[in-house]
PDB file as gemmi writes it, atoms N, CA and C in Angstrom:
CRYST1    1.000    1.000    1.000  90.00  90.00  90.00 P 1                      
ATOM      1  N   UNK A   1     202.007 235.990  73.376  1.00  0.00           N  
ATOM      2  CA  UNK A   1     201.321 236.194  74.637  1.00  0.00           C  
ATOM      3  C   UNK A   1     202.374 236.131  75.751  1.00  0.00           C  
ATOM      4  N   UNK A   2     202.313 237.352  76.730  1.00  0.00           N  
ATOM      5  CA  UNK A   2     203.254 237.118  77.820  1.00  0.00           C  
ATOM      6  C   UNK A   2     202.866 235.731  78.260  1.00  0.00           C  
ATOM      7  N   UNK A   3     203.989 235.667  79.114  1.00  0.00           N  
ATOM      8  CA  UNK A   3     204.434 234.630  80.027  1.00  0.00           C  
ATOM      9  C   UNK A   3     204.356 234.791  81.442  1.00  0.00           C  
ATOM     10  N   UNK A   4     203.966 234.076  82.888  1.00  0.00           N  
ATOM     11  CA  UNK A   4     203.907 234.856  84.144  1.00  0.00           C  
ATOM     12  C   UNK A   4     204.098 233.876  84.808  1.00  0.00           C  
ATOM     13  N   UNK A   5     204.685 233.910  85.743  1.00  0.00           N  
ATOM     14  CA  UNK A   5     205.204 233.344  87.327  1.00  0.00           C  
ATOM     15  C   UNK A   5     204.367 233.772  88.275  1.00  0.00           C  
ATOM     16  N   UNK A   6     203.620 232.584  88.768  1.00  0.00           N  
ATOM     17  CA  UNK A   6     202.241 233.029  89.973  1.00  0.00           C  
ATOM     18  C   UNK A   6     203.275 232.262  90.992  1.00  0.00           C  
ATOM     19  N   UNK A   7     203.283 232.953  92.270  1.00  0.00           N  
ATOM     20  CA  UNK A   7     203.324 232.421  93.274  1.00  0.00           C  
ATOM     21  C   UNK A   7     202.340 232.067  94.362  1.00  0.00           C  
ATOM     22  N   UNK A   8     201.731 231.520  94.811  1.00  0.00           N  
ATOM     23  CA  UNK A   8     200.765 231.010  95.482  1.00  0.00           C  
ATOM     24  C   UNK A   8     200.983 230.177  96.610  1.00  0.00           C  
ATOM     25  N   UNK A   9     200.833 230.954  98.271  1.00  0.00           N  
ATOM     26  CA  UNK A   9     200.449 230.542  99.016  1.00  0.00           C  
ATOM     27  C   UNK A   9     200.170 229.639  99.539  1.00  0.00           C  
ATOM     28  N   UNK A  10     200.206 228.458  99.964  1.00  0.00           N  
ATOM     29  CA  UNK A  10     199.112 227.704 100.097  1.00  0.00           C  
ATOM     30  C   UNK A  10     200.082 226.345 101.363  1.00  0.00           C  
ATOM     31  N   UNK A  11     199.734 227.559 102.426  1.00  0.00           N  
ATOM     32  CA  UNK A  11     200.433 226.014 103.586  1.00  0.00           C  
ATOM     33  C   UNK A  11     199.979 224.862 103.792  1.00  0.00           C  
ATOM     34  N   UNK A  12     200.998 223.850 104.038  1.00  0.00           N  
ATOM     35  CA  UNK A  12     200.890 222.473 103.467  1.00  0.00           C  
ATOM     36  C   UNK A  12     200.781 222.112 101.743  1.00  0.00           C  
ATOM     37  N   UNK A  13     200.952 222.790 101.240  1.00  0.00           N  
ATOM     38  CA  UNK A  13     201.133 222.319  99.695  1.00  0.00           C  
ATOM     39  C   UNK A  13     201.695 221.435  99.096  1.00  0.00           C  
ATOM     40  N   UNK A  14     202.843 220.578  99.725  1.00  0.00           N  
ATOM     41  CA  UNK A  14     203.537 219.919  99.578  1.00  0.00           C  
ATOM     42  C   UNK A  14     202.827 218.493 100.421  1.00  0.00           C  
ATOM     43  N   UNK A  15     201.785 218.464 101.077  1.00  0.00           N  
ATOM     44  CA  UNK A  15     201.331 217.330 101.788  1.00  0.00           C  
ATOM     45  C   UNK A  15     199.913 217.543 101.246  1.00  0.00           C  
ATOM     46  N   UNK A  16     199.667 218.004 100.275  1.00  0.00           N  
ATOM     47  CA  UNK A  16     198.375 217.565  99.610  1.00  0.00           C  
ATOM     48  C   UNK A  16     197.995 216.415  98.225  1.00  0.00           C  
ATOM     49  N   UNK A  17     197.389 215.799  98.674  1.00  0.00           N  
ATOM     50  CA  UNK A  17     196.876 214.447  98.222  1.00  0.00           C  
ATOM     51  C   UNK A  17     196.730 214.863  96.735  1.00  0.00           C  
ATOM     52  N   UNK A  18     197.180 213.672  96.046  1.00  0.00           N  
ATOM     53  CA  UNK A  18     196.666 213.418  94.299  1.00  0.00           C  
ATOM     54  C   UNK A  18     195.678 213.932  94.546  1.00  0.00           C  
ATOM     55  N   UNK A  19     194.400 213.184  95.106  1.00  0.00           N  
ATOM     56  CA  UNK A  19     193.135 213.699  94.921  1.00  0.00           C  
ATOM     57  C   UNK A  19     193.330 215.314  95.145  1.00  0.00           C  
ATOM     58  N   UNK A  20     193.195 216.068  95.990  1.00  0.00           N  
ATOM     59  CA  UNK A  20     193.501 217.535  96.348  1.00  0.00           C  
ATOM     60  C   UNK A  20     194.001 218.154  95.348  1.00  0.00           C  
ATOM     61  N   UNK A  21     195.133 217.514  94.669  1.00  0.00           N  
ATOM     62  CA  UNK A  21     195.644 218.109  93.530  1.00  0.00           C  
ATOM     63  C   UNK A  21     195.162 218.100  92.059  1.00  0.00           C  
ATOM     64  N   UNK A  22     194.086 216.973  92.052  1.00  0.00           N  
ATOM     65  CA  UNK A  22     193.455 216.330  90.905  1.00  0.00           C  
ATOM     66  C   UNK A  22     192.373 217.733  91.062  1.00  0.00           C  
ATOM     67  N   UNK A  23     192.115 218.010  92.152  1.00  0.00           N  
ATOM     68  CA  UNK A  23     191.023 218.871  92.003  1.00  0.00           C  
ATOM     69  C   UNK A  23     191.032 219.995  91.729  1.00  0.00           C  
ATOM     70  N   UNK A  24     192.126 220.442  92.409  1.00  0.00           N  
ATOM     71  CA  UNK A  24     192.926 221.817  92.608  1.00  0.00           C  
ATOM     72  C   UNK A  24     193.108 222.444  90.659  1.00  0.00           C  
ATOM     73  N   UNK A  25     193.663 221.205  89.968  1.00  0.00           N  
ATOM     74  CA  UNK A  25     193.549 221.131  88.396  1.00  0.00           C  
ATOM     75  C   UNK A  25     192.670 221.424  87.629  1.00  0.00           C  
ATOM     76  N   UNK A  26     191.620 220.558  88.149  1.00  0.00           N  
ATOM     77  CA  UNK A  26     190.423 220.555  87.558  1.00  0.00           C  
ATOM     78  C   UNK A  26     190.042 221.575  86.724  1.00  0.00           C  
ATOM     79  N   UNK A  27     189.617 222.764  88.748  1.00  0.00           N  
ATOM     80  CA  UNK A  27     188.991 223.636  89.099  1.00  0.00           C  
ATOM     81  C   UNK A  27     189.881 224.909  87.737  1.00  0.00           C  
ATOM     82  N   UNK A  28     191.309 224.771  87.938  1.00  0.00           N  
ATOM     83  CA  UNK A  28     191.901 225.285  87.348  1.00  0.00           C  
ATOM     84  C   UNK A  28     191.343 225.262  85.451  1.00  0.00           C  
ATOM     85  N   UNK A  29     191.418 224.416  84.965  1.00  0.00           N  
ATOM     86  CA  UNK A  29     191.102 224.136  83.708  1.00  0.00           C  
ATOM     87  C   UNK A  29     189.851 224.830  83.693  1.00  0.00           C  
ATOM     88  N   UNK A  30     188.758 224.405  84.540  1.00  0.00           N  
ATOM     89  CA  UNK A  30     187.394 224.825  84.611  1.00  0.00           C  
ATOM     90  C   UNK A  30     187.321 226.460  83.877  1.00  0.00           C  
ATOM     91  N   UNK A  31     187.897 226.944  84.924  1.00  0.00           N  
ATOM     92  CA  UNK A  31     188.159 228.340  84.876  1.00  0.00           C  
ATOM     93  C   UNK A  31     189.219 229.132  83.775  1.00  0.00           C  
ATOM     94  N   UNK A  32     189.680 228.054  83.102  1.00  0.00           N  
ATOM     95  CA  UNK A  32     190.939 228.732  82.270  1.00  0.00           C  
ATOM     96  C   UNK A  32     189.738 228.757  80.885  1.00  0.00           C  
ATOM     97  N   UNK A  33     188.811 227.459  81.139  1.00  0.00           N  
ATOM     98  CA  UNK A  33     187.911 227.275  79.684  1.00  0.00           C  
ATOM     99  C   UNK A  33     186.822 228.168  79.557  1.00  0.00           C  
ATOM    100  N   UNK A  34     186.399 228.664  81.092  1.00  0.00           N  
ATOM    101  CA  UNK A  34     185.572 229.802  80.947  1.00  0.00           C  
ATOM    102  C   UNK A  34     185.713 231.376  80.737  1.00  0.00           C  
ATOM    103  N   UNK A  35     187.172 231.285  80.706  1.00  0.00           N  
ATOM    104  CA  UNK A  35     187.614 233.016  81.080  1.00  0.00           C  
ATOM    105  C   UNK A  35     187.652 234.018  79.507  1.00  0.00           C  
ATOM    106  N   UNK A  36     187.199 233.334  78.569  1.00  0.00           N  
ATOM    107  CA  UNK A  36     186.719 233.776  77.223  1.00  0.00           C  
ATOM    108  C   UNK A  36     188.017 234.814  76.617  1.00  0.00           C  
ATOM    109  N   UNK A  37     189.069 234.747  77.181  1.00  0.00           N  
ATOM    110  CA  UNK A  37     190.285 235.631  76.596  1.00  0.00           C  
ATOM    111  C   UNK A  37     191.424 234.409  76.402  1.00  0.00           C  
ATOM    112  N   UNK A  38     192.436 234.859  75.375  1.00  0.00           N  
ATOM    113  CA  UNK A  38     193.260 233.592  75.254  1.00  0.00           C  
ATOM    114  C   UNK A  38     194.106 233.040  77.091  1.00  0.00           C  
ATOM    115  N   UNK A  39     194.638 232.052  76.568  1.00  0.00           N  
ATOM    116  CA  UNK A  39     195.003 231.432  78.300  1.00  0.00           C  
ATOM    117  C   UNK A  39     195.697 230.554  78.265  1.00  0.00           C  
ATOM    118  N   UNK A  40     196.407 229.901  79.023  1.00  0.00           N  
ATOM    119  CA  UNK A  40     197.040 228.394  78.818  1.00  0.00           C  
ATOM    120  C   UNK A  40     198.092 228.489  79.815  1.00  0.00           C  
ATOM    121  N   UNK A  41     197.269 227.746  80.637  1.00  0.00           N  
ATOM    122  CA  UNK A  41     198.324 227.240  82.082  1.00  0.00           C  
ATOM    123  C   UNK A  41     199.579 226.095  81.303  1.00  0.00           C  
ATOM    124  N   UNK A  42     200.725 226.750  82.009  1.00  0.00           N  
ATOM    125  CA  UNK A  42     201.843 225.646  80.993  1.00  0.00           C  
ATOM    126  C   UNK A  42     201.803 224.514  82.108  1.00  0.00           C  
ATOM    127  N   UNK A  43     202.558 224.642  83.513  1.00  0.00           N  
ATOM    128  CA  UNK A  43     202.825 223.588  83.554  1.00  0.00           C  
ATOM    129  C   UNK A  43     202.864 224.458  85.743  1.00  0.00           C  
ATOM    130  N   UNK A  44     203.113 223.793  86.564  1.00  0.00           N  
ATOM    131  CA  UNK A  44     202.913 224.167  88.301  1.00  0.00           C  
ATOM    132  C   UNK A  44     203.792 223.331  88.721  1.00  0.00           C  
ATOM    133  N   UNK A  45     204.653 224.168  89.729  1.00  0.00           N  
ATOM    134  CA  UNK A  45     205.621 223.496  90.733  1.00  0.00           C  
ATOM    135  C   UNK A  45     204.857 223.300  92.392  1.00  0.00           C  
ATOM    136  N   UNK A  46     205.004 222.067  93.065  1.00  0.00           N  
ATOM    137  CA  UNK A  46     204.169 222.349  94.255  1.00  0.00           C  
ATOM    138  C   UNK A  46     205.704 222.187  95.327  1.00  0.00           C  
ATOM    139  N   UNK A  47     205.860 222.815  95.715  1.00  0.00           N  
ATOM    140  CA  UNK A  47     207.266 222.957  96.535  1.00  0.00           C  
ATOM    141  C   UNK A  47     207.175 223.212  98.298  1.00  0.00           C  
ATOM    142  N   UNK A  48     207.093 222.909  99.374  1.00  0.00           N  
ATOM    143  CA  UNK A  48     207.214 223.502 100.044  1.00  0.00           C  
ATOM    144  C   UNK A  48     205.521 223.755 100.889  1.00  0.00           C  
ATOM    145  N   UNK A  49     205.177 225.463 100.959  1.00  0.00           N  
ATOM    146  CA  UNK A  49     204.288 225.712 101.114  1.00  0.00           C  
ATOM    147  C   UNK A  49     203.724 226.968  99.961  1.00  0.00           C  
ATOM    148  N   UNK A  50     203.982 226.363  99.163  1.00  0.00           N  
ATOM    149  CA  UNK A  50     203.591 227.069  98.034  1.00  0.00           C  
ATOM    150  C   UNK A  50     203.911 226.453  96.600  1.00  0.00           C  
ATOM    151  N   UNK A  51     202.821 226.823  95.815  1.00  0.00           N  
ATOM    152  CA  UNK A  51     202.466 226.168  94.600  1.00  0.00           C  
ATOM    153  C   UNK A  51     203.213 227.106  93.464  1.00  0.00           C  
ATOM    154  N   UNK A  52     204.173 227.257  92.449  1.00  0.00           N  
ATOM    155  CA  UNK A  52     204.726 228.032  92.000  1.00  0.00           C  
ATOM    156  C   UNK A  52     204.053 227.626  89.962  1.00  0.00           C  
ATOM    157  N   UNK A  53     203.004 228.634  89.711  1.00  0.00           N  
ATOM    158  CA  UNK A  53     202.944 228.189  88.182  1.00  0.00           C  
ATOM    159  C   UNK A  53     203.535 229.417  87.029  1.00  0.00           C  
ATOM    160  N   UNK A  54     203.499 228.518  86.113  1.00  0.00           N  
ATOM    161  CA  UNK A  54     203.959 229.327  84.809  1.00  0.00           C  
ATOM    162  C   UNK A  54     202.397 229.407  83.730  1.00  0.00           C  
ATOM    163  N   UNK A  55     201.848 230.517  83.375  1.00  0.00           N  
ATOM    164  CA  UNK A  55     201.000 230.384  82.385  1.00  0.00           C  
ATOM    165  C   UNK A  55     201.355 231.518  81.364  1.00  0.00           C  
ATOM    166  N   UNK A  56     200.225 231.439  80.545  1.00  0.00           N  
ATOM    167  CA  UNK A  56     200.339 232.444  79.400  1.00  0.00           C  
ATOM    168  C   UNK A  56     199.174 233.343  79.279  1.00  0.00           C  
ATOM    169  N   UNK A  57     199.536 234.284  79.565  1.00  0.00           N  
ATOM    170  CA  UNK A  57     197.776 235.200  79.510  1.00  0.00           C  
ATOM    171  C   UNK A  57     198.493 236.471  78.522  1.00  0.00           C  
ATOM    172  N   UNK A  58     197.284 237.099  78.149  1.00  0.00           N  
ATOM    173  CA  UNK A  58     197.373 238.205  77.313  1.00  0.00           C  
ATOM    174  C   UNK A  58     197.888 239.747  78.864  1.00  0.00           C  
ATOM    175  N   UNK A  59     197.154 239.570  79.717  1.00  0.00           N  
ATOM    176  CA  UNK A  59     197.634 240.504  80.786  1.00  0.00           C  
ATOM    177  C   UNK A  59     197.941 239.840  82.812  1.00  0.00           C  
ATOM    178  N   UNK A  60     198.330 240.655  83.316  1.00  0.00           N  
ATOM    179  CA  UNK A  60     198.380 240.186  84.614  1.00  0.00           C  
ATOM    180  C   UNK A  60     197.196 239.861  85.645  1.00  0.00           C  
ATOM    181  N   UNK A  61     196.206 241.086  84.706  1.00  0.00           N  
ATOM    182  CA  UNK A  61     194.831 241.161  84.861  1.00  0.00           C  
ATOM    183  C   UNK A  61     194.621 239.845  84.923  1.00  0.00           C  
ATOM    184  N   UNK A  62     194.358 239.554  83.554  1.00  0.00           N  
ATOM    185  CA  UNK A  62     193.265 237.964  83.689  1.00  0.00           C  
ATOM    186  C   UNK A  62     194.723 236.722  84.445  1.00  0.00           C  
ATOM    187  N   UNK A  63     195.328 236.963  84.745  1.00  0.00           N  
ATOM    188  CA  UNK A  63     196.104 236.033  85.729  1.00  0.00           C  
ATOM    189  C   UNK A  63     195.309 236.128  86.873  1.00  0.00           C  
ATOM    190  N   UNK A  64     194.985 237.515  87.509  1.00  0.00           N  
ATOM    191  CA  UNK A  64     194.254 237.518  88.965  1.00  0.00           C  
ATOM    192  C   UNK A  64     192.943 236.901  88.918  1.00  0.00           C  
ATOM    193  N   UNK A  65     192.063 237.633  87.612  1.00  0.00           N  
ATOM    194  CA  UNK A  65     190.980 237.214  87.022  1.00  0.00           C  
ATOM    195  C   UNK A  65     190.938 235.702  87.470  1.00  0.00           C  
ATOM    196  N   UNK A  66     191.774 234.607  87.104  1.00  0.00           N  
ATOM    197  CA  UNK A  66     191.683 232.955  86.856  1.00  0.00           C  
ATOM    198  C   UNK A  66     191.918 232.403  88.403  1.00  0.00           C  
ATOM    199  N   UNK A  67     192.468 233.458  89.317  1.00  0.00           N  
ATOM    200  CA  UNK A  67     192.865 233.356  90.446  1.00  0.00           C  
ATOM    201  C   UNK A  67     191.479 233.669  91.270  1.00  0.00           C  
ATOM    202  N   UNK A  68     190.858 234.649  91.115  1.00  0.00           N  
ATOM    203  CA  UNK A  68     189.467 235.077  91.691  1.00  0.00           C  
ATOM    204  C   UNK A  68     188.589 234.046  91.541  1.00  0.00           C  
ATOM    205  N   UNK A  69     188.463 233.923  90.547  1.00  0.00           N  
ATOM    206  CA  UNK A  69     187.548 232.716  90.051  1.00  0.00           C  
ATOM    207  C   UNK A  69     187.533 231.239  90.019  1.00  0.00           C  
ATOM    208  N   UNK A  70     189.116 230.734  89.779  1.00  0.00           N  
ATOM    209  CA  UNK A  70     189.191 229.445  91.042  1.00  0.00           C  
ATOM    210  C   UNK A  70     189.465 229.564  92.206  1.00  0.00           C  
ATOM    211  N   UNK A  71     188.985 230.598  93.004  1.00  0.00           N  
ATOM    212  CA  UNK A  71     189.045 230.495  94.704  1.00  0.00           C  
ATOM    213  C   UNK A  71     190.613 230.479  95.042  1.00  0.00           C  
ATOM    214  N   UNK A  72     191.701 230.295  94.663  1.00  0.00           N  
ATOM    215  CA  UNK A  72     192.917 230.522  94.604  1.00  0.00           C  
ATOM    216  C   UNK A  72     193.774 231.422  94.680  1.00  0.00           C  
ATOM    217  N   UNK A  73     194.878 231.815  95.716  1.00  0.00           N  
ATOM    218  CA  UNK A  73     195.636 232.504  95.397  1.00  0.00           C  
ATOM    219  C   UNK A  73     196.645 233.065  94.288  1.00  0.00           C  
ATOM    220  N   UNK A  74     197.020 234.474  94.315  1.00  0.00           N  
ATOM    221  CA  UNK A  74     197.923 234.692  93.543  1.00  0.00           C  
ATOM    222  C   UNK A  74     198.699 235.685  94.322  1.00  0.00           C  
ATOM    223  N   UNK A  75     199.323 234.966  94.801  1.00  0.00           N  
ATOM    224  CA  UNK A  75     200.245 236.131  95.789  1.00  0.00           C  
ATOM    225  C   UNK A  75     201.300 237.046  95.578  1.00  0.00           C  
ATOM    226  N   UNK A  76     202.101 236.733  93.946  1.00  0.00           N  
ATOM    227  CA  UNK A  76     203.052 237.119  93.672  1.00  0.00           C  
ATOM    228  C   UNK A  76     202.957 236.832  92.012  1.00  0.00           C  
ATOM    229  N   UNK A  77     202.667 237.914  90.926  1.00  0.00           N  
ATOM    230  CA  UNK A  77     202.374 237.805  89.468  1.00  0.00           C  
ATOM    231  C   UNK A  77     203.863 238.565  88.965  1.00  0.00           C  
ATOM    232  N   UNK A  78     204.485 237.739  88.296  1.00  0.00           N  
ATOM    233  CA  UNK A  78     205.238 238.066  87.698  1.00  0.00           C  
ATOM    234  C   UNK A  78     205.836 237.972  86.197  1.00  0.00           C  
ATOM    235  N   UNK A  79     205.648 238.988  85.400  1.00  0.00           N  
ATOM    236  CA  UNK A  79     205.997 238.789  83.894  1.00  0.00           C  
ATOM    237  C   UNK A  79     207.624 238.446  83.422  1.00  0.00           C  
ATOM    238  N   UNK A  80     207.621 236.903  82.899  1.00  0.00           N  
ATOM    239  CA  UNK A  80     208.996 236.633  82.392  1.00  0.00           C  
ATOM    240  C   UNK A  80     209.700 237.929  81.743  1.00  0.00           C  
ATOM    241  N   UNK A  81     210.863 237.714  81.739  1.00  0.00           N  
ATOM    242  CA  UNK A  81     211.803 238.952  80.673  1.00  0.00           C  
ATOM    243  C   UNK A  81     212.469 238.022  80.045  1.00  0.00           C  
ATOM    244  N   UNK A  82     212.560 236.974  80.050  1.00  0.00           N  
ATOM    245  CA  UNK A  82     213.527 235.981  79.106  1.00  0.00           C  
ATOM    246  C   UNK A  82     213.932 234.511  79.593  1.00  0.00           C  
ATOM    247  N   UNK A  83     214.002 233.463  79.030  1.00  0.00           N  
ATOM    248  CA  UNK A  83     214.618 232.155  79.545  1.00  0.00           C  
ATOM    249  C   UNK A  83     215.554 232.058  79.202  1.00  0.00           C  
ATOM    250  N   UNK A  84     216.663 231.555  80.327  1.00  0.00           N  
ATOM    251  CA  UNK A  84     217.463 230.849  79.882  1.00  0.00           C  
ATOM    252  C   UNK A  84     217.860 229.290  80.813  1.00  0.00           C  
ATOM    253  N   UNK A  85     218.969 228.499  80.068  1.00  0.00           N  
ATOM    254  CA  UNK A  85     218.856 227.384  80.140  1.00  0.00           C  
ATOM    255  C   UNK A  85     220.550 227.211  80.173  1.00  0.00           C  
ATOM    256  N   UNK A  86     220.964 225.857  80.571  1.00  0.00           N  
ATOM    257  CA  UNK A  86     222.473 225.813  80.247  1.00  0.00           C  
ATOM    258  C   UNK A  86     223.125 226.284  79.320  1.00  0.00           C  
ATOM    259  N   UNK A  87     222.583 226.195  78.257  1.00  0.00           N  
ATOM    260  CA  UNK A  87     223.074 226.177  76.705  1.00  0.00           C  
ATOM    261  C   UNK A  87     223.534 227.116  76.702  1.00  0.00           C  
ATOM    262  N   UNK A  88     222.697 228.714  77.506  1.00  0.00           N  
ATOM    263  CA  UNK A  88     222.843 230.101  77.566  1.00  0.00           C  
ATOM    264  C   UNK A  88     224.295 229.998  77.835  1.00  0.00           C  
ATOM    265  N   UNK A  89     225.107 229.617  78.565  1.00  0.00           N  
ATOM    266  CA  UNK A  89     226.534 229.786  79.068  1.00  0.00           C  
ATOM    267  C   UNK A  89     227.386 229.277  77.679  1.00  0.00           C  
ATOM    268  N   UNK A  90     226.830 228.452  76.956  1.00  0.00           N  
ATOM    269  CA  UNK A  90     227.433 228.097  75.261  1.00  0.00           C  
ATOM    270  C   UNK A  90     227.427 229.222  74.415  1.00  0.00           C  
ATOM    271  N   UNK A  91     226.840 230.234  74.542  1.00  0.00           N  
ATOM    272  CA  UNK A  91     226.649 231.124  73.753  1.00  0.00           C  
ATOM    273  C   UNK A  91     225.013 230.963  72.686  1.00  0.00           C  
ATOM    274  N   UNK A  92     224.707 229.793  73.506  1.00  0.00           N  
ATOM    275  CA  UNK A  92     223.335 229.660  72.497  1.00  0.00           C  
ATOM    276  C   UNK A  92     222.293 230.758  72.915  1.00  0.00           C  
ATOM    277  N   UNK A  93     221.903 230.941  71.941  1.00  0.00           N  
ATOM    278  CA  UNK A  93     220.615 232.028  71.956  1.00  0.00           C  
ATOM    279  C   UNK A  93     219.570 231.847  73.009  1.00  0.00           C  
ATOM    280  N   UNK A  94     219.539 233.079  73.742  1.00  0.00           N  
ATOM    281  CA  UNK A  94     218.656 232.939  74.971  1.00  0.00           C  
ATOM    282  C   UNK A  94     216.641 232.642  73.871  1.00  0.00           C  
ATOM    283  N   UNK A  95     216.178 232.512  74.635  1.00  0.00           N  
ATOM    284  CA  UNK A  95     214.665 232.722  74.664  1.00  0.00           C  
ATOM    285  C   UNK A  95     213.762 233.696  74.609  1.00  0.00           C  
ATOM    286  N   UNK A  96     213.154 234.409  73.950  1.00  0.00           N  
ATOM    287  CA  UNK A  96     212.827 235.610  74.493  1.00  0.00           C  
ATOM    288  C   UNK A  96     211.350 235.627  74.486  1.00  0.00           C  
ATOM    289  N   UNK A  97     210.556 236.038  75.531  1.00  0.00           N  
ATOM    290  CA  UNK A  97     209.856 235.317  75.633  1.00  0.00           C  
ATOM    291  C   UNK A  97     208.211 236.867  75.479  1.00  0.00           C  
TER     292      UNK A  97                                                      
END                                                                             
């Protein structure tokens, strides 16, 4: 399953409360358990004024899809082409994702 980089909007992001964020999650899960196609939010950076996540969807589609439906932005969908990591400069085998 691709891999995608959401960028998301969201001024003051960085001054929003556990609670805010507890919810913000929630809502997220809510919607990842209802969207009946495979899914799996990996893991969200909150930086700044914007929330930066990584998930796994079958298309970019149901990325917007999970975005429509938790009331949430998706301002910027982007499909990985590969990870890499320090190791990459060792000659270790990139990621491919």
């Amino acid at each position: 399953m691709p891999t995608y980089i959401i960028e998301r909007n969201i001024p003051g992001a960085n001054t929003l409360s556990a609670d805010e964020l507890k919810e913000i999650s929630a809502k997220s899960n809510e919607v990842v358990a209802g969207l009946g196609v495979p899914y799996r939010w990996i893991t969200s950076y909150v930086a700044g004024d914007k929330i930066y996540c990584v998930h796994e969807a079958e298309s970019a589609g149901a990325i917007y899809k999970h975005a429509r439906d938790g009331g949430f932005p998706a301002d910027i969908v982007t499909e990985v082409a590969a990870v890499i990591d320090p190791s990459t400069g060792n000659g270790v085998a990139t990621s491919s994702v």
